[in-house]
Structures are given as structure tokens and as C-alpha cells.
VMD Tcl script that draws the C-alpha trace (Angstrom):
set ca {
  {0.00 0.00 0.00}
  {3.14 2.11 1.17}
  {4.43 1.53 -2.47}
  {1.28 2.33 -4.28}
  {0.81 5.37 -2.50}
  {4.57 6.46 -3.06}
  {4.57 5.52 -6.76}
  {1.22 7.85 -7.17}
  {3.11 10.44 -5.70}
  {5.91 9.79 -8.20}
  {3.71 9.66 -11.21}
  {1.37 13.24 -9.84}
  {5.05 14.93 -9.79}
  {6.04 13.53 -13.44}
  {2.77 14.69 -14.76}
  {3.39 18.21 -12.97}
  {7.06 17.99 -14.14}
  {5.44 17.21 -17.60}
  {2.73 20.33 -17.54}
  {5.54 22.27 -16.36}
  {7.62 22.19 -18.73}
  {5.08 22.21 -21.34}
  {3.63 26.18 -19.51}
  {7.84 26.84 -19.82}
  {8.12 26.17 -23.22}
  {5.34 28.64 -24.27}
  {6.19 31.31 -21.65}
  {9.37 30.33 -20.55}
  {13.26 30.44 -20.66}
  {13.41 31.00 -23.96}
  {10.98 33.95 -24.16}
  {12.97 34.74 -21.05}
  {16.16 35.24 -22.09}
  {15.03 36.64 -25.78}
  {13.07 39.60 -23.89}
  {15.52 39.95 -21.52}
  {18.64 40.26 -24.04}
  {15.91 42.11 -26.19}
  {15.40 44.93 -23.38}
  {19.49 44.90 -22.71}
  {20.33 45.44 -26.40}
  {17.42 48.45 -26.22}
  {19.50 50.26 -23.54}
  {22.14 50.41 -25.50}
  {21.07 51.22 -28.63}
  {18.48 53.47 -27.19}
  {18.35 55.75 -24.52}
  {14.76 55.30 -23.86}
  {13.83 51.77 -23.85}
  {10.10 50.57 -24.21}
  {8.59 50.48 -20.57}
  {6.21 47.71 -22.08}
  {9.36 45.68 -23.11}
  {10.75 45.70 -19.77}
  {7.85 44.75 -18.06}
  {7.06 41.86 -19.95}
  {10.36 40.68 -19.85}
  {10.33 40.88 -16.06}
  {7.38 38.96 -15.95}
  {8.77 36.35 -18.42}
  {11.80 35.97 -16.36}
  {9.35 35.66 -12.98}
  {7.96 32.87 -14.62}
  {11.36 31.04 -14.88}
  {11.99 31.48 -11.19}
  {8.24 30.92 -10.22}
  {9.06 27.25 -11.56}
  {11.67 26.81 -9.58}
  {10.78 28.21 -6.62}
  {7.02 26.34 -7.23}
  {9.56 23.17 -6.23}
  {10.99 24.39 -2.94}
  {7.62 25.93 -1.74}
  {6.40 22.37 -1.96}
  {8.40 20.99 0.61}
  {9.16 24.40 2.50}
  {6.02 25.77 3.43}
  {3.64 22.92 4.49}
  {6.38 23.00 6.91}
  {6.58 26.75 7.86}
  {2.93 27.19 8.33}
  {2.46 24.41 10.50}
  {5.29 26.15 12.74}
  {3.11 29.39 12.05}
  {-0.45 28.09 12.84}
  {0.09 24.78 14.76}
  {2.39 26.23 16.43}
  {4.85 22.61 16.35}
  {7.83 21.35 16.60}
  {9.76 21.12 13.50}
  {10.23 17.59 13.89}
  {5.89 17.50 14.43}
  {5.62 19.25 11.91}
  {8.38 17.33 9.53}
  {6.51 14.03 11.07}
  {3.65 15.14 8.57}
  {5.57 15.69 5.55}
  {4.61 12.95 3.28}
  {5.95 12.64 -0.44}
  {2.07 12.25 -1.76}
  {1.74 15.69 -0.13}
  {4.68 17.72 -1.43}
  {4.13 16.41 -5.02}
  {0.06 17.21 -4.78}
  {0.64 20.41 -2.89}
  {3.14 20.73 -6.22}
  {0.36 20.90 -8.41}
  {-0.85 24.07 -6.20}
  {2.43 26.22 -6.20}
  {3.38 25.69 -9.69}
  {0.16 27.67 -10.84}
  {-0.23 29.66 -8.31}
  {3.67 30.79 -8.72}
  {2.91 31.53 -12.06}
  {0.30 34.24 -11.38}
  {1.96 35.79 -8.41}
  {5.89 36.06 -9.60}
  {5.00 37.63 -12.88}
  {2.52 39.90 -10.92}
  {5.33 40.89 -8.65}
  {8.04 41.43 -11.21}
  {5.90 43.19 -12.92}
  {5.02 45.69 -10.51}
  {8.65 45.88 -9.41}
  {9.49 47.13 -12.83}
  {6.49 49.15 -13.49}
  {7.40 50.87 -10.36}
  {11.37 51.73 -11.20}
  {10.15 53.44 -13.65}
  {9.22 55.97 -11.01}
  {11.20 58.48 -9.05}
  {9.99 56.74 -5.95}
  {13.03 55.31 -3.57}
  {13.78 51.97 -2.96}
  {12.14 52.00 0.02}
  {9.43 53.85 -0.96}
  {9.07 51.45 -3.97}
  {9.24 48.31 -1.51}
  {6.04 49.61 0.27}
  {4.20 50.40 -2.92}
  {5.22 47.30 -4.11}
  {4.15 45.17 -0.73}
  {0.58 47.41 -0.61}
  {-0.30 46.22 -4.35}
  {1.16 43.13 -4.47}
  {-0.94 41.84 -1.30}
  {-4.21 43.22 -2.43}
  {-4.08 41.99 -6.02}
  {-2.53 38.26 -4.91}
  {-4.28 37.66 -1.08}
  {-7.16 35.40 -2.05}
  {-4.39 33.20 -3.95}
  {-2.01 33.30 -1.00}
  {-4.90 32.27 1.60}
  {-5.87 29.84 -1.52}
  {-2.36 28.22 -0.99}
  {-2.07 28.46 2.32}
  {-5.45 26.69 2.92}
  {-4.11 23.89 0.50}
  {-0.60 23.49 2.13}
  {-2.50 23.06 5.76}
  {-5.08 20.49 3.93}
  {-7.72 22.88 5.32}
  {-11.10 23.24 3.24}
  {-11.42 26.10 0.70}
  {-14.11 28.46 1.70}
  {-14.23 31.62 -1.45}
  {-15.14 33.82 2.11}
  {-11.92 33.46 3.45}
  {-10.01 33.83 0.38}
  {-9.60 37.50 1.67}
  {-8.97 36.79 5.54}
  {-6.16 38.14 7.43}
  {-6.46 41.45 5.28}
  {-4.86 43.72 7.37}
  {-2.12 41.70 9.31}
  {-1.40 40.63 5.45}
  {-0.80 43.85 4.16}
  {0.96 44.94 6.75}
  {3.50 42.51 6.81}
  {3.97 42.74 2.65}
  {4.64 46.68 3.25}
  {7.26 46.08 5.91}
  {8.56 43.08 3.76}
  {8.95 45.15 1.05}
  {10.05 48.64 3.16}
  {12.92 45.88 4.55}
  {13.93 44.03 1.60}
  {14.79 47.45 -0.21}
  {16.69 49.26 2.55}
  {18.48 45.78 3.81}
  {19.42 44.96 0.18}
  {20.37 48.32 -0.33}
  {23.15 48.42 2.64}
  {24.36 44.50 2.32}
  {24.54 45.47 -1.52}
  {26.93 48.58 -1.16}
  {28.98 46.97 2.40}
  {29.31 43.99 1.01}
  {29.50 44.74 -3.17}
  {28.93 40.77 -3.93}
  {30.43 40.22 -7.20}
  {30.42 37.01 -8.15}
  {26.99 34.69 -8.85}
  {27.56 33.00 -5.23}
  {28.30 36.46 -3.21}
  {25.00 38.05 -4.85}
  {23.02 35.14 -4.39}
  {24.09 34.99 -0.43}
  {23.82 38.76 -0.01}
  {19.83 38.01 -1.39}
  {19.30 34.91 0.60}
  {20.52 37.31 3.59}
  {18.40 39.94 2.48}
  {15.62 38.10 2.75}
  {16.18 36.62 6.17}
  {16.65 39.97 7.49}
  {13.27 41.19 5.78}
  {11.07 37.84 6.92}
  {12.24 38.91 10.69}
  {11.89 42.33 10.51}
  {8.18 41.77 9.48}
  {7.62 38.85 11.40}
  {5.17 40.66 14.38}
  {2.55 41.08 11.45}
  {3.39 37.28 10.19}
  {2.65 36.17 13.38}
  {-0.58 38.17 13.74}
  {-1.15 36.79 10.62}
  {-1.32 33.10 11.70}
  {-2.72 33.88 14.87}
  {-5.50 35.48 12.92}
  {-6.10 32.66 10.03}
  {-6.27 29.49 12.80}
  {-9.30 27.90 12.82}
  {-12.26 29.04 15.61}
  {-12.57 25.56 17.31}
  {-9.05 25.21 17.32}
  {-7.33 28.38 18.34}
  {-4.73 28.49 20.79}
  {-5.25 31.54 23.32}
  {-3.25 35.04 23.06}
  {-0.83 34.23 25.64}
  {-0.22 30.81 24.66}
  {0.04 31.55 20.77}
  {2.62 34.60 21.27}
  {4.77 32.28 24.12}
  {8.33 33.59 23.00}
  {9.70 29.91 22.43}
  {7.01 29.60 19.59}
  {7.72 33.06 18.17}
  {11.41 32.38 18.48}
  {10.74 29.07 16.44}
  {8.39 30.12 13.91}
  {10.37 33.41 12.83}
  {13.89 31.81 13.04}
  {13.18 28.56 11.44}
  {10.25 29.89 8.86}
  {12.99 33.45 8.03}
  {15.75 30.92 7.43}
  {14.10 28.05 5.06}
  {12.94 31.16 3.12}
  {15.92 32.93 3.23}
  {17.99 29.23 1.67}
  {15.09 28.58 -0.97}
  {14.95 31.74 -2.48}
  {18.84 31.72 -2.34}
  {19.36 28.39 -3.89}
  {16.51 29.30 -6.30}
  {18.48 32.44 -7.84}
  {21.25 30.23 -8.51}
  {19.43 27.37 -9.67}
  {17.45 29.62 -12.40}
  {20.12 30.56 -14.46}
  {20.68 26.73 -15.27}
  {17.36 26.07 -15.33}
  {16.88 28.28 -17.91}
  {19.73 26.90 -20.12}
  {17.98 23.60 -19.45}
  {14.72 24.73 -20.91}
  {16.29 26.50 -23.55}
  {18.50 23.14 -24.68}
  {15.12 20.65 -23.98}
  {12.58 23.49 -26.19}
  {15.51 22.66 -29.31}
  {15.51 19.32 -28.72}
  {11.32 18.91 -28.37}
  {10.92 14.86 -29.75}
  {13.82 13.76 -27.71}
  {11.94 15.68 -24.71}
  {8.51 14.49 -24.89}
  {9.83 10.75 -25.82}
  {11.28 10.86 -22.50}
  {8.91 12.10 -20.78}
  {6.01 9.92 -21.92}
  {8.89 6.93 -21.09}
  {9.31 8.14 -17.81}
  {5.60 8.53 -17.01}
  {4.57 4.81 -18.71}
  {7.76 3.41 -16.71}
  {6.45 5.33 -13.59}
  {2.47 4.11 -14.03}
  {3.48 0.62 -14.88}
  {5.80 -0.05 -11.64}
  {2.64 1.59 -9.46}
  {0.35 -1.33 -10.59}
  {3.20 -3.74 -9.09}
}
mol new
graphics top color blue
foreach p $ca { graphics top sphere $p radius 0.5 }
foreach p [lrange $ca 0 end-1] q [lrange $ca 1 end] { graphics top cylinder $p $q radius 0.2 }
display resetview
């Protein structure tokens, strides 16, 4: 039964693999990396480059990292918000980590990465365009961002605690929400700013720790309004009271452990992406030898789960 239920899992994350790479190919690296040289060779040729060119390039280059990062939020954050809400122990909360759920819950942050990274980038671009300071930009950016993208957050959330979906709550937590996405974004542009010009990373490895950093520093900095976040989305028949929720062991926990797994996956996705993309790019010229495989892999994978 063990087996059965391991080589489902297998096959669900081939066939999201699969689906995927077939979104990629249409949107993807390719695109990616055309726009994006596209918009670089515009700067140089012209002083003033197409502000619709940019910003579809920066959402065609979200959607390469949305992939990625669709495969570390699978395993990361059933974990995370079950330190947030449950308020466990990491090995509790690892105890309920399954492979089933990480390749289903797959199927969730692949699509729903690929509505909110474009969304973001795009925003981020739209507003450097503006005289507005990083900062500045960071809080515009966090105040949008949550407002356009909360119901598919809670959406995700919801499906990452294996709670039922209720279209009511899609919007709950408003406030603590957008108030943590504002001093996210406030945080992420003045940390990133100072590591950026103490530090001056230069290679791929330097920059990619300097963001990682970045974004710990920004997830604790914000973390009072994560916190009132999940004290505010656990369920009514199950909710821990004030005193016990906010106990400093748990808030010590939830920010350190939940600031640092986000702080590694978005690290190891910004130097996984470049690859990734010159992955996609070699598999989109090579598309029979591609889909042979992956029809191979998914027959091999559906016949051993019959075993």
C-alpha cells in the first residue's frame, strides 16, 4: 500500500514535471532570455527603452523562477505554516511531511507561482520606472502586491495546511497581510540596499548569499505582522489563546526557522534559475527527444505503481 501510494506520488510529480515544462516552453526560458537580451540590447542602442518591453520581460523571467521556486515551496512551506499556525515542533511538523503531499501540494504552487511572480516582477518594474526610492518602492510594491494576490495566498495556504477552501476566506487576514507585505517590502529594499553597497557581492555565489541574507533579514523584521497573521487565520474551534500563541519559544521558532528556510530557498533558487533556464532552452531545441522521455518516464512510472 506504502508503495502504491509512493509511486502515485511519483507519477502526480512527473505529470506536474510534464505540464511544467510544457507552460515553460510557451512562456518560458526562452521567451525569457530573448526579452531579456531584447530589453538589454534596447538600452544600448536606445536611450529610452520601451517600458512595455521591460515589463514583460520581467514577468517572463518571474515565470522562470516561479518554476523553480514552485519546487521548494512544496516541501518548504507545508512546513513553515504548520510552525506558524500549529504552532509545532519542527520535527511535528516534519513528522507530517509525506511525499504524496509535497508532489500534490506541487500541483498548487506551480500555478499559483505563475500568477503571483509575474505579478510581482511586474510591478517591481512598473514601479522603477518611477522616481519613488527603494524603500518607498518596496512599500508600494508590498501594498499592491498583497491586495491583487491575497485570495491566492490564503488559496495556498489553505491547501498546504489540507484545510477546506471556503471563497469567504479567500480574503482573511487582510490587514495583518498587508501589513507585513509593506514592511517586507520597506525591509527588503533598505536591507538589500546596505548589504549590496557593504558587502558589493560580485560574483553569482556572493549576490546570491547577499539576497538569501536579504531576505532573512526582511522575513524577521516583518515577522510581528506574520505572526498576527497566523494567529489570525487558525481555525475558531481550534485556536490556541493570546498568551499561549505569542509564548516567546514559539515566536522564536516560527520566525527563526520559517525566516531561514525562506531565506535558503529563495537563495538556492536564484542560482538554480540561471541553469534552469539553459535547461529549458537546450530541452525546447531538442522537443521529440523531450517528450519521448517524458512519456517513457511517465509509462515506466504508471506501470511499476500497478506492481
Amino acid at each position: 500500500m506504502a508503495r502504491t501510494q509512493r509511486c502515485s506520488g511519483l507519477s502526480v510529480a512527473l505529470l506536474a514535471a510534464a505540464a511544467g515544462y510544457c507552460v515553460m516552453d510557451c512562456w518560458g526560458p526562452s521567451s525569457s532570455l530573448t526579452l531579456v537580451a531584447a530589453a538589454g540590447k534596447a538600452e544600448v542602442e536606445e536611450t529610452s527603452s520601451s517600458f512595455f518591453t521591460k515589463v514583460f520581460a520581467a514577468a517572463a523571467q518571474g515565470m522562470t523562477a516561479a518554476f523553480i521556486a514552485a519546487i521548494l515551496s512544496a516541501v518548504c512551506e507545508p512546513v513553515v505554516n504548520r510552525l506558524l499556525v500549529k504552532r509545532m515542533t519542527v520535527a511535528q511538523a516534519w513528522a507530517e511531511i509525506t511525499f504524496e503531499l509535497v508532489s500534490n501540494f506541487f500541483l498548487t504552487t506551480f500555478p499559483t507561482n505563475m500568477l503571483k511572480f509575474p505579478v510581482f516582477e511586474m510591478i517591481n518594474m512598473a514601479l522603477s520606472f518611477t522616481a519613488l526610492s527603494g524603500s518607498v518602492r518596496g512599500i508600494v510594491n508590498g501594498f499592491l502586491f498583497c491586495t491583487i494576490m491575497l485570495p491566492v495566498t490564503n488559496y495556498r495556504f489553505r491547501k498546504s495546511m489540507g484545510w477546506e477552501i471556503k471563497p469567504a476566506l479567500l480574503y482573511q487576514a487582510y490587514i495583518p497581510t498587508v501589513s507585513r507585505d509593506i514592511i517586507y517590502g520597506w525591509a527588503r529594499g533598505v536591507v538589500g540596499g546596505m548589504l549590496s553597497a557593504s558587502l558589493a557581492p560580485e560574483s553569482m555565489v556572493g549576490k546570491a548569499a547577499v539576497f538569501g541574507l536579504t531576505i532573512w533579514a526582511a522575513c524577521i523584521i516583518s515577522s510581528p505582522c506574520n505572526e498576527w497573521r497566523g494567529y489570525t487565520l487558525q481555525p475558531a474551534d481550534r485556536k490556541l489563546p493570546f498568551m499561549e500563541y505569542f509564548k516567546p519559544v514559539n515566536y522564536a521558532r516560527s520566525t527563526g526557522i520559517g525566516a531561514t528556510i525562506m531565506g535558503v530557498a529563495l537563495m538556492v533558487g536564484m542560482l538554480v534559475t540561471p541553469y534552469a533556464e539553459i535547461a529549458f532552452a537546450f530541452l525546447k531545441e531538442n522537443m521529440v527527444y523531450t517528450g519521448v522521455g517524458l512519456v517513457l518516464l511517465i509509462v515506466l512510472v504508471s506501470r511499476s505503481s500497478k506492481k
